[in-house]
BALO-483236 format. One record per residue (C-alpha): x, y, z; residue in three letters. Coordinates in Angstrom, 2 decimals. Layout:
BEGIN
- xx/yy/zz/code
- X/Y/Z/ALA
...
// end
This chain:
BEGIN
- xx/yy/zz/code
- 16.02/2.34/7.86/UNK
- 15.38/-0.18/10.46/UNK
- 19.23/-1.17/9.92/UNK
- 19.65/-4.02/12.59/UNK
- 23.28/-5.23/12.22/UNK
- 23.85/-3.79/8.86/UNK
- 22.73/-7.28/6.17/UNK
- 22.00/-4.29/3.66/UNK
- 25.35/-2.07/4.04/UNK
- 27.63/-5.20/3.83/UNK
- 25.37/-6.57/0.79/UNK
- 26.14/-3.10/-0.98/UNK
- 29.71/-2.70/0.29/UNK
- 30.26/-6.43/-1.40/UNK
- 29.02/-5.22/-4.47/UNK
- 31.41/-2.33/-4.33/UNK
- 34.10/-4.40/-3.62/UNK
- 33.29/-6.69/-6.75/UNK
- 34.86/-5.15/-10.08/UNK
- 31.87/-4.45/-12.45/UNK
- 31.93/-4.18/-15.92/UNK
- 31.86/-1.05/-17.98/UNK
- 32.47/-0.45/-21.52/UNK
- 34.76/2.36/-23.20/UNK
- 34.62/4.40/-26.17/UNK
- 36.95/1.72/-28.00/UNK
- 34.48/-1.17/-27.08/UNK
- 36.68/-2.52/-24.58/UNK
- 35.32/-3.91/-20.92/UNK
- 37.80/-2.35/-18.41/UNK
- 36.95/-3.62/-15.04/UNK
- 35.85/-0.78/-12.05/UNK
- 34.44/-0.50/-7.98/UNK
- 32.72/2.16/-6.87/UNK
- 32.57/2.74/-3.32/UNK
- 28.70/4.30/-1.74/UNK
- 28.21/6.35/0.63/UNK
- 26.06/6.08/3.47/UNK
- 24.56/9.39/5.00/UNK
- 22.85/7.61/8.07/UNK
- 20.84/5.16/9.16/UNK
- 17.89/4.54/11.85/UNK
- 18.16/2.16/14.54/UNK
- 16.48/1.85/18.28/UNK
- 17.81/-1.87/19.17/UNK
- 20.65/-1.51/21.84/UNK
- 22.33/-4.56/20.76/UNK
- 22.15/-4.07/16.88/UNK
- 23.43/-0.70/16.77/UNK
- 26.73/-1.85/18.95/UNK
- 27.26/-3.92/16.16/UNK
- 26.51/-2.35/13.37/UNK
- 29.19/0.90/14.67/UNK
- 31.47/-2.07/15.51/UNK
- 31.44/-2.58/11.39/UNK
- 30.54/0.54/10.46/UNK
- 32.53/3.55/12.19/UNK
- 31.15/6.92/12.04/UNK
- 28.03/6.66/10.42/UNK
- 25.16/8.91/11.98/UNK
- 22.31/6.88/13.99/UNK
- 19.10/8.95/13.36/UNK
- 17.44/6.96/15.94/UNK
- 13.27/5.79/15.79/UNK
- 12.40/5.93/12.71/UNK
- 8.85/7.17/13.71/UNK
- 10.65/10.67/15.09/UNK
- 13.04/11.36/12.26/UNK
- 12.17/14.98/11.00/UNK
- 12.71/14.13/7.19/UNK
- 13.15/17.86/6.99/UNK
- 16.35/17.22/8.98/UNK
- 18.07/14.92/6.28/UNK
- 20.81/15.22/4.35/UNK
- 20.14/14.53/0.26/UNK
- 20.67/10.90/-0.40/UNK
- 19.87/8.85/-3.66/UNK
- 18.95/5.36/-2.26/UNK
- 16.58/4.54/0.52/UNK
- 16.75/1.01/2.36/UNK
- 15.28/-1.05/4.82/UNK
- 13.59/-4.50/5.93/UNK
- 10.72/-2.45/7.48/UNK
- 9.20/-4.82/10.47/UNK
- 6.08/-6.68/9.49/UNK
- 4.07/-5.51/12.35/UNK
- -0.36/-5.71/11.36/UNK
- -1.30/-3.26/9.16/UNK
- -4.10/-2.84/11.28/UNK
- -6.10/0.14/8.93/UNK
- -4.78/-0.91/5.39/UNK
- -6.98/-2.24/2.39/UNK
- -9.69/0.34/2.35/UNK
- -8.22/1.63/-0.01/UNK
- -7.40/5.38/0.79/UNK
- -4.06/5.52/-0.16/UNK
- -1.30/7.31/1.25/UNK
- -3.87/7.42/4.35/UNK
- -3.85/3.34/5.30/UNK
- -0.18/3.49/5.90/UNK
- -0.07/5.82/8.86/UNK
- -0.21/3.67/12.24/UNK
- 2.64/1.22/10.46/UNK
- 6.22/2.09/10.09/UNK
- 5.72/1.53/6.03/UNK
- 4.24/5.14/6.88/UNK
- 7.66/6.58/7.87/UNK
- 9.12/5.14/4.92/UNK
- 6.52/6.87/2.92/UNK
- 7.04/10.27/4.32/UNK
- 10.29/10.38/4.23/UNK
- 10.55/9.52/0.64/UNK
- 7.92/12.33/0.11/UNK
- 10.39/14.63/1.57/UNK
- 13.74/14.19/0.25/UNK
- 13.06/12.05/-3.19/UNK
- 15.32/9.75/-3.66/UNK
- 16.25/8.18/-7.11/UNK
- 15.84/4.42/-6.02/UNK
- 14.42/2.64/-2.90/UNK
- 14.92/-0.96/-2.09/UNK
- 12.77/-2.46/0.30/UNK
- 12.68/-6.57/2.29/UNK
- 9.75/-8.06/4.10/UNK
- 8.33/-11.35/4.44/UNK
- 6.47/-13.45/1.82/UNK
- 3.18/-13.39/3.28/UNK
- 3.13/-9.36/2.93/UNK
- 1.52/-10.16/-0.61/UNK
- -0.81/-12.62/0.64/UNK
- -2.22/-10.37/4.05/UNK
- -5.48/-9.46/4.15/UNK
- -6.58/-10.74/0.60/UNK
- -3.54/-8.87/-1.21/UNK
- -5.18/-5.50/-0.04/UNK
- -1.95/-4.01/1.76/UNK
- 0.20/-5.14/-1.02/UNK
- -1.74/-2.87/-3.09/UNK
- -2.24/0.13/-0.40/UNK
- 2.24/0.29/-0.70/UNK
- 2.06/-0.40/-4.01/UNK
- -0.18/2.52/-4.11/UNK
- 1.51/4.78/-1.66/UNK
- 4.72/4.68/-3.75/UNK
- 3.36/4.85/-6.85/UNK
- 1.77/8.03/-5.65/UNK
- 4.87/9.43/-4.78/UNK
- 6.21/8.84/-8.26/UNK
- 7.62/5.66/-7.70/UNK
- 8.00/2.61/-10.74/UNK
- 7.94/-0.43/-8.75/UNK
- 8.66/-3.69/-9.40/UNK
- 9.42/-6.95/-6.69/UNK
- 9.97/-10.56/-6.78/UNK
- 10.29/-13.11/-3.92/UNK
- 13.73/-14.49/-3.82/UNK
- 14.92/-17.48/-1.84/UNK
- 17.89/-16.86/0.62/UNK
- 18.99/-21.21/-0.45/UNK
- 19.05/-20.21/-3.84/UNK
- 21.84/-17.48/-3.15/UNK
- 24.57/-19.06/-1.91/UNK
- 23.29/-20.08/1.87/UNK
- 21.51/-23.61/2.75/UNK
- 18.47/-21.35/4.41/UNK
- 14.74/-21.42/3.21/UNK
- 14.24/-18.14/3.89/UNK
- 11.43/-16.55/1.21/UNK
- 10.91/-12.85/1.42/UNK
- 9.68/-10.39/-1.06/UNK
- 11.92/-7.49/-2.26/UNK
- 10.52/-4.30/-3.72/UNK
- 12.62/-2.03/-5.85/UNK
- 11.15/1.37/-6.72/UNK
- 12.51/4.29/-9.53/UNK
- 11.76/7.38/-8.92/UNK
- 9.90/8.84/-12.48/UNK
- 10.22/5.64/-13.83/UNK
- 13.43/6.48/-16.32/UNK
- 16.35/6.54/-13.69/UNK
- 16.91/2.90/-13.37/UNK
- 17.04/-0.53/-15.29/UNK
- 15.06/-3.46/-14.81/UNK
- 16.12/-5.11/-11.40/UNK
- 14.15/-8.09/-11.87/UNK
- 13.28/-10.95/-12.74/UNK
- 16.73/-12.71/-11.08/UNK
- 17.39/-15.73/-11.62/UNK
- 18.79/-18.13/-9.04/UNK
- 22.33/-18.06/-8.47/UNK
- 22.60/-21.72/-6.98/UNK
- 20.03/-24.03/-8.07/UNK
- 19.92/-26.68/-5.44/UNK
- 17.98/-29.43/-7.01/UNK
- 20.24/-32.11/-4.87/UNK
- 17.99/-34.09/-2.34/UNK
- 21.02/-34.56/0.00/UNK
- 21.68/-30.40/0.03/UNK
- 17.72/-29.73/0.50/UNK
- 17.51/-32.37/3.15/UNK
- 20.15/-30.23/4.90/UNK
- 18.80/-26.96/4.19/UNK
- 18.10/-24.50/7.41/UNK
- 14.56/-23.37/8.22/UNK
- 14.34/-20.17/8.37/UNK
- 15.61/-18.18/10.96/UNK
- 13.75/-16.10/13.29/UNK
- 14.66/-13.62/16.08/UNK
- 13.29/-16.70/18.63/UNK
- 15.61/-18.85/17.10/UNK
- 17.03/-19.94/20.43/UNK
- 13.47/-19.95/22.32/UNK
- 12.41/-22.72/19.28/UNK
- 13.00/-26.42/18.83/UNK
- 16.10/-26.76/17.33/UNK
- 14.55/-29.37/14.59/UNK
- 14.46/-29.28/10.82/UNK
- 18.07/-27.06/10.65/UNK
- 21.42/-29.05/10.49/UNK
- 23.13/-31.41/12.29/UNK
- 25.94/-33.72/12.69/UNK
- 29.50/-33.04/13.18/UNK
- 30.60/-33.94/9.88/UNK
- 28.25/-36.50/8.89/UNK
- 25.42/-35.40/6.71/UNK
- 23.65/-38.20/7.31/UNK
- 24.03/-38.31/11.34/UNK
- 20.53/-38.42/13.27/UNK
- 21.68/-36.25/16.46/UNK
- 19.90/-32.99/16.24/UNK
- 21.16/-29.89/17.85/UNK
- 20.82/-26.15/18.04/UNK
- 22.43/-23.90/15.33/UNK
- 25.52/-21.47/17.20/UNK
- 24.98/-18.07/16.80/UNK
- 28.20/-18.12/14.57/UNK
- 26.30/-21.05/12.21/UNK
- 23.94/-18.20/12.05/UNK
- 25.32/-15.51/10.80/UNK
- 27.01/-18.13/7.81/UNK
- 23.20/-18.74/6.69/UNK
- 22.75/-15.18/6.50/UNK
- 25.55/-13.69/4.72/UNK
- 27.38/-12.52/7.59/UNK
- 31.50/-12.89/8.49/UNK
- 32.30/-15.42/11.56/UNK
- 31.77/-13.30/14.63/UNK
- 29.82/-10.74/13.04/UNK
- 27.65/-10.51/16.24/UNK
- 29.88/-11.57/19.08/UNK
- 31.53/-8.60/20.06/UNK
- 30.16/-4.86/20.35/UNK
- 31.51/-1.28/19.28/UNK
- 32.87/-1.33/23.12/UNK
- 34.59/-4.17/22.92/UNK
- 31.90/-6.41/25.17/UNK
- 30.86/-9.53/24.58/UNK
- 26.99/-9.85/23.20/UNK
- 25.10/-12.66/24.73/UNK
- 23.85/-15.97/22.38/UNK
- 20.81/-14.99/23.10/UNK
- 20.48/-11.26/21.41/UNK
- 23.42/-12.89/18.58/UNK
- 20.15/-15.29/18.32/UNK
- 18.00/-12.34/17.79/UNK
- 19.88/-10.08/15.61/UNK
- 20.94/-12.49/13.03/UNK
- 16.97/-13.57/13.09/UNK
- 16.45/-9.80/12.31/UNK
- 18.74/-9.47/9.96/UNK
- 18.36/-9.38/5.82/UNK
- 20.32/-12.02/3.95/UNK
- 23.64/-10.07/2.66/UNK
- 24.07/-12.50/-0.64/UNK
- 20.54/-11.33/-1.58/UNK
- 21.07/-8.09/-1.28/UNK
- 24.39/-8.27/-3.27/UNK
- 22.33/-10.06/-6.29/UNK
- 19.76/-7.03/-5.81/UNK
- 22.04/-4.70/-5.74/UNK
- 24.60/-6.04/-8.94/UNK
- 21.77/-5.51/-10.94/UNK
- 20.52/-2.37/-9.65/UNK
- 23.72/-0.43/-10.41/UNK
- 25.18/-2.34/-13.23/UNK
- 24.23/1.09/-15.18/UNK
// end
């Protein structure tokens, strides 16, 4: 859900492309990939989904995510999505289920009341734990534990997965009934950057008005780490810091060029694909 140019399918497709461990009956670890399948996703952006077919061919759109009829679904055993951050206008009074509806966390929630998946992996921004006093954090805490959901989340750090970005956002990983799933988290940095030089020249984070915003604080220099001329990130410097291929965004499903400025945007949008890998590594190493 709320796919944008696909940061979650490539972050799972990685992991599937990445021979895992498994052990035998003789105690030996033969090496294996496993390749997921995805039944659909939901999308509205014009831009994103060009992209996204572009990389993934023949998966079915369900469009707005606020008209999907869950009833309408196919079975699937893994929800996803960086649901926007949008006010949660009505949450914190602590009604449950109820505070969610007027935010798309509500669609989430209905959906997964419908079909009952065995795991759900949700993104959002760090200061969803923090708004209003820690009282929505609690109301979708709430919600999914409701719906039978055992939930657990840490913040992770998009600079301490393999990108120079300081991008902190908190990822919630629910199992359904509790018993179908191991322990996700705590994980523990992949790339510990204690170097002053490499923090110096970490990216801020990036936003979808990346290209509207002072292009200060990210990178710069051809070459020179320690050059003083600042410039704006290109929208292929972009998609490095979040995961993505070279050109991930430049060209559409029919075969147009997309603009800087909604390359700007999408990669803004997107999820960071190395974190989701790390998520996801642990999530099926079962």
């Amino acid at each position: 859900m709320f796919t944008g140019i696909g940061g979650f399918e490539l972050g799972i497709q990685n992991v599937g492309t990445k021979p895992q461990n498994s052990t035998n009956t003789k105690g030996a670890a033969p090496q294996h990939s496993f390749s997921p399948l995805c039944v659909g996703y939901s999308e509205i952006d014009k831009y994103a989904i060009n992209t996204y077919e572009r990389r993934f061919n023949g998966h079915t759109n369900y469009g707005d995510a606020t008209a999907i009829n869950a009833a309408d679904l196919p079975d699937f055993d893994l929800l996803v999505g960086g649901f926007p951050c949008q006010s949660f206008s009505i949450a914190g009074k602590r009604k449950g289920f109820d505070d969610t509806r007027g935010t798309l966390f509500f669609d989430i929630a209905r959906i997964l009341a419908e079909k009952r998946p065995r795991h759900l992996v949700l993104e959002n921004v760090k200061g969803l734990l923090s708004h209003n006093g820690g009282e929505t954090f609690q109301t979708i805490l709430g919600v999914l534990a409701d719906l039978g959901y055992r939930v657990e989340w840490q913040v992770l750090n998009s600079k301490d997965f393999g990108v120079p970005q300081n991008r902190e956002r908190v990822i919630i990983v629910g199992h359904l009934g509790g018993g179908c799933g191991g322990k996700v988290f705590p994980i523990r940095h992949s790339y510990k950057q204690n170097n002053e030089s490499v923090q110096r020249h970490t990216a801020n984070t990036l936003t979808a008005r990346y290209e509207a915003a002072q292009a200060t604080g990210t990178y710069i220099g051809e070459g020179e780490l320690n050059a003083q001329k600042i410039r704006r990130l290109t929208p292929k410097e972009c998609e490095r810091l979040q995961g993505f291929p070279d050109n991930w965004t430049a060209i559409g499903k029919d075969g147009e060029a997309i603009s800087d400025t909604q390359r700007y945007k999408m990669c803004g949008n997107a999820v960071t694909t190395n974190v989701v890998q790390a998520v996801f590594e642990r999530l099926f190493s079962d």
